[in-house]
N, C-alpha and C positions, 0 to 999 in steps of 0.2 A: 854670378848672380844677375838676375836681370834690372834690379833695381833694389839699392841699399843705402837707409838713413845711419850716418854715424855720429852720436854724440850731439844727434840735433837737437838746436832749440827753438825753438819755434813761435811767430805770432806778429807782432809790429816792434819798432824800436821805442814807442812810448807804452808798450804792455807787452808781455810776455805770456804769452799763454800756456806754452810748454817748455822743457828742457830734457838733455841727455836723451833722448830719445835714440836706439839702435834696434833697426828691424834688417832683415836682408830675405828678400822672397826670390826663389829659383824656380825652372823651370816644376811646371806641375805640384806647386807647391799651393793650399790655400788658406792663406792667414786672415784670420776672424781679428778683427781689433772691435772689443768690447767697452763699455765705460758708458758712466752717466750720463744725465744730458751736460754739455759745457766744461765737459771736460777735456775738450781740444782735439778728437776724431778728425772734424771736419780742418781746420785750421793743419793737422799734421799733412792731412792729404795733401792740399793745396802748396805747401810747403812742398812736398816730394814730387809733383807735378810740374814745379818751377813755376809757379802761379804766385809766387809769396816767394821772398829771399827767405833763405835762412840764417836767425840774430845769432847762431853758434853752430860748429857743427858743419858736415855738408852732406849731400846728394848724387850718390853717383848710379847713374842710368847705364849698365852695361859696366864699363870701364870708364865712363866719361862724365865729369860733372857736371851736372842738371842745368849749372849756369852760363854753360859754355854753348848748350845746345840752341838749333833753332828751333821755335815752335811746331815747325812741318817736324822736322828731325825728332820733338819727343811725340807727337802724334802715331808717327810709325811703328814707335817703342812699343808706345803706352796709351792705352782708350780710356775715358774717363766716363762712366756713369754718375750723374752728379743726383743728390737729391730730387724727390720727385719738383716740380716748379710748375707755373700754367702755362699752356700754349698762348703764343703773344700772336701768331701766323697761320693762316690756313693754310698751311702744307698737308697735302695727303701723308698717309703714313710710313709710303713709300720711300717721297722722295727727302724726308726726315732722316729712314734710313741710309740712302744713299749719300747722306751729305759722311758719313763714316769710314766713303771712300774716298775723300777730297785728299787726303794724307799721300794716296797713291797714283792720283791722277792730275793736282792742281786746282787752283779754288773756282777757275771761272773755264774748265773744260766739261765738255758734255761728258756724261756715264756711259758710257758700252756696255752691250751685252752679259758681259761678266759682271760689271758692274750691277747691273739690274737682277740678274738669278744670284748674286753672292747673297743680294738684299734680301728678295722674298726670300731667299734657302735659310736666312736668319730671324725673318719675321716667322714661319713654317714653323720652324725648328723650339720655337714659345709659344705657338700655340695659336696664333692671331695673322696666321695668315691672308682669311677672308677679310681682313682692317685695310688690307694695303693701298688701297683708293680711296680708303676714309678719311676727311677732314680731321686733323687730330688736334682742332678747338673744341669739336663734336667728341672727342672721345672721354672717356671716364677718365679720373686722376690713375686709376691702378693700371689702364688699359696703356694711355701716356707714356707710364713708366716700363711699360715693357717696350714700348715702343725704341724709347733711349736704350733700355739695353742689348738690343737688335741692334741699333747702329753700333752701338759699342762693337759686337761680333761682330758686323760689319766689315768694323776699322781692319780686321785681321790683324793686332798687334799682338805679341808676344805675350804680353799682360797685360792685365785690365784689372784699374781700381774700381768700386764700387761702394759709393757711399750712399751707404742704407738702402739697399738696391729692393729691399723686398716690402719697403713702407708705401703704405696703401694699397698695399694686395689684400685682396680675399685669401683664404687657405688654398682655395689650386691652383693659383696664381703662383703663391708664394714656393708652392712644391715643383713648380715649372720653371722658376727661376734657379731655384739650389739644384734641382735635377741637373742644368743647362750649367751651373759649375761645377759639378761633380765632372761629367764630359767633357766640360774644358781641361780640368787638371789631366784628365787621362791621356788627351792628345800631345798634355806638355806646356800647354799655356798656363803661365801665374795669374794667379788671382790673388786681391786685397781687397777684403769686406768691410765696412763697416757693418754692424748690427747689436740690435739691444736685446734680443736673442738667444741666452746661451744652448737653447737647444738647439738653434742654427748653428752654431759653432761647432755642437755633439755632431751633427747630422755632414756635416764638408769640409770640416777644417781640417787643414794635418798639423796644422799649426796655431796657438794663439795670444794674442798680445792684451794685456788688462790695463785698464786705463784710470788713474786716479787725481783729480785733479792737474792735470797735464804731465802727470806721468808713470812710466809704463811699470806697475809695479810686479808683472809677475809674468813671464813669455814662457811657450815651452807647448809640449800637446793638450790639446783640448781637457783631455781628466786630470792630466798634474795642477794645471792654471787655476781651473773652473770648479775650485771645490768649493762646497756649502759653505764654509767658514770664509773664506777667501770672499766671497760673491755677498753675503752678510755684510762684512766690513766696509766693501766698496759701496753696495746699494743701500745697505741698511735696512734690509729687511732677511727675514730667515726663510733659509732655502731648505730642501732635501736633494739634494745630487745622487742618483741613484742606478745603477747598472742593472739591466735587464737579460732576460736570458739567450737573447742572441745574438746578446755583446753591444749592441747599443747602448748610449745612455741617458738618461732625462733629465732636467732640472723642473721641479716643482714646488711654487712658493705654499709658505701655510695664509693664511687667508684670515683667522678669525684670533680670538680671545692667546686662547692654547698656545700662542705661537713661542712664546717662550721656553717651552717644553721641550727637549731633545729630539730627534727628530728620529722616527723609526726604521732603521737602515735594512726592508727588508727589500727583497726585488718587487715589482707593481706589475699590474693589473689593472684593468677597467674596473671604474668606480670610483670612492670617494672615502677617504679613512676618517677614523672618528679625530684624526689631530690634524684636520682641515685640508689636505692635500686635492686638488681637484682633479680626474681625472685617471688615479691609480687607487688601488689597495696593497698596504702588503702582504708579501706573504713569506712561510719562515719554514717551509720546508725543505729539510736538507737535501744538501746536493743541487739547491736553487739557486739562482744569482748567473750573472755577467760576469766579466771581464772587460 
């Protein structure tokens, strides 16, 4: 495994934010952790990164525990995309990314060659290539965040966490970043997402973690986890989780009055049904449906 939490509890010694927590992500694996706002996502991470001890429980990166490592040591592991934040520095966009290679080169040596094509071949590879000489105090909050998860690729570690990596994207943004992990996982790199998303989780996850109040109440693939009922309970609002015909699958909230109403399990379509779903219709012809 390249990095696995067991029995963690997580947060400060005057507050606890989580407990029992067990995840374990292997190569090509990518595990969606879902859950409300304050429900401990962010604080889990930070924990598994060696950024935060952990109050039970431990961390083992590889074979070796999180607390033993040094900082250069888990950067090599592990690249951290952190929530979107503001530019504090006018660094071009570039050498933002290059800072993704300091893990493999030392913090106060110049970048090479490689160093610099690894960069753009990562800023390219999202879409924003022509950013790369751009002040990214000047750039948009969505533009930013892709920016960090370019260094991330960068880093070339093994795994890469990501928390909420696709908050503040546009839609082709956001399709350019799950594209860019679907490709990860294929090469063998892990990935750990955060996202409030479950159609992100349908769309890249082969794995996912549910989050309730600091704790993981339900792991497993994307359609076992991520049922209507299941997704209700935690969010408190009523879903329809629905399989489409070529095997994909959606989650669509109801919206209006009706919501209380059983929710029509047929496969969807563009449009908008009369029990408020936005986006699909059903339809109930046999021999119809997903998987």
């Amino acid at each position: 495994m390249l990095i696995e939490a067991q029995a963690l509890s997580f947060g400060y010694p005057e507050h606890l934010v989580g407990h029992e927590a067990s995840l374990a992500i292997g190569a090509g694996d990518v595990m969606c952790l879902l859950g409300p706002n304050g429900c401990g996502k962010t604080t889990l991470f930070r924990t598994m990164l060696g950024l935060l001890p952990p109050q039970g429980g431990r961390v083992l990166i590889g074979s070796d525990d999180v607390g033993r490592l040094s900082r250069r040591d888990i950067a090599r592991r592990v690249a951290y995309v952190p929530q979107a934040q503001a530019a504090l520095f006018p660094y071009t966009a570039l050498d933002l990314v290059l800072m993704g290679r300091v893990a493999h080169r030392g913090l106060f040596s110049a970048p090479t060659g490689e160093d610099i094509a690894i960069a753009q071949r990562a800023l390219t590879d999202l879409g924003i290539g022509a950013l790369a000489g751009r002040d990214v105090t000047r750039l948009s909050g969505g533009q930013r965040q892709l920016v960090i998860v370019a260094r991330a690729l960068a880093q070339a570690a093994p795994l890469i966490v990501m928390d909420e990596p696709t908050a503040n994207l546009d839609f082709g943004n956001q399709v350019r970043v799950l594209s860019e992990i679907r490709r990860l996982a294929e090469r063998g790199i892990g990935v750990v997402l955060s996202t409030h998303d479950p159609d992100h989780a349908f769309a890249v996850g082969t794995r996912v973690a549910l989050m309730h109040q600091g704790t993981i109440v339900a792991s497993g693939q994307p359609t076992a986890v991520l049922t209507a009922e299941r997704l209700q309970e935690v969010y408190g609002v009523e879903v329809a989780v629905e399989p489409l015909r070529d095997g994909r699958t959606i989650c669509a909230p109801f919206y209006n009055a009706r919501q209380h109403h059983e929710p029509d399990h047929g496969s969807f379509e563009h449009g908008a049904d009369a029990g408020g779903r936005i986006g699909s219709t059903p339809r109930h012809r046999e021999g119809e449906g997903g998987h």
